[in-house]
Structure formats: structure tokens, C-alpha cells
N, C-alpha and C positions, 0 to 999 in steps of 0.2 A: 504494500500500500504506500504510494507514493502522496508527502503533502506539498500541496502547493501554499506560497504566500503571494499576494496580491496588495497592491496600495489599493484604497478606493479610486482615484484614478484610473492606476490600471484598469481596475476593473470597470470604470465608467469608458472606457474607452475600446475595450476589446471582453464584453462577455461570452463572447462566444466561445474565446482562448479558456476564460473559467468554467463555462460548462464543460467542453472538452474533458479539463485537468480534473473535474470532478469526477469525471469515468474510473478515475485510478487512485480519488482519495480526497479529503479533504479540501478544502481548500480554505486557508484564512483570507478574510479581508482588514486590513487595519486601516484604522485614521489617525492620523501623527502617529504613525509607528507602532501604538497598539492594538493587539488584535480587537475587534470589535462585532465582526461579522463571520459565521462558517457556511459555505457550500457544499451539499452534498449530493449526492445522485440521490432521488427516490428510492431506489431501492438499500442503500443505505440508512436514509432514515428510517424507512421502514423495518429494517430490521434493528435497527437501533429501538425503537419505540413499538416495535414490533411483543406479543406474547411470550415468543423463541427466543429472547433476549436473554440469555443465559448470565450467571456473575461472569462468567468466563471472557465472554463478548465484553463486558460494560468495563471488567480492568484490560482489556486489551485495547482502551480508548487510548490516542495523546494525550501527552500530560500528565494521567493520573499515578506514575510514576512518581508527581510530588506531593501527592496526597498523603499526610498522617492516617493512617488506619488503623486506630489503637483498639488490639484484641485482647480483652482480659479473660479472666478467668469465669466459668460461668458461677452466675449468682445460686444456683441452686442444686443441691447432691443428688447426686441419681441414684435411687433407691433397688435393691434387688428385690422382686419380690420371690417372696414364698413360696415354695413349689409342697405340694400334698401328696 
């Protein structure tokens, strides 16, 4: 999956080059330099926001590589039950 970056500019100027680069992934748009806007193929989104949206899919986004995700311990024992 290749990402593209794009200035608004650019992308006022040639969408079409952005639809294209969306075929293969992302695409940012930014205003003064930060990101602002994403392009995606349809079918991307849709699987993105899609039911089939697995965790698997959702940490294999950009980015979330700087995400904190603090796993602790579970709040509650898990009990054996009884067998007869």
C-alpha cells in the first residue's frame, strides 16, 4: 500500500492524479503543511467502516504505530467452576 501526500493545491489542480494514487492507498491532503484531508478508494473505506473490519485491519492503519495502547491486567478472576 503505497501513501501519497498532496498540498491542497496540488490537489486543486490535478484530482485526477489523486484519484488515481488512491487506487494504491491513501492519500493525504494538507494545508500549510499539515495533514488535514484523506482520500480513499470506496472500496477502502468500505472496508474500513465496513462489519469485516477486523482489530487486525484497524492497527494495520498509518500512524497508529504512535498510538499509546495501555493493556493492563484484567479487572476481574476467572473462576473454575465445579465439575460433579
Amino acid at each position: 500500500m503505497a501513501i501519497t501526500t498532496m498540498t491542497s493545491r496540488e490537489f486543486n489542480q490535478d484530482a485526477s492524479k489523486a484519484k488515481r494514487a488512491a487506487n494504491d492507498g491513501p492519500v493525504f491532503i494538507t494545508d500549510r503543511g499539515r495533514p488535514a484531508h484523506v482520500l480513499l478508494a470506496i472500496e477502502e473505506y468500505q472496508r474500513l467502516v465496513g462489519r469485516d473490519a477486523t482489530i487486525g485491519d484497524l492497527l494495520a492503519l498509518p500512524g497508529v504505530e504512535d498510538i499509546d495502547l495501555p493493556i493492563g491486567k484484567r479487572a476481574m478472576a476467572l473462576k473454575v467452576p465445579e465439575l460433579e
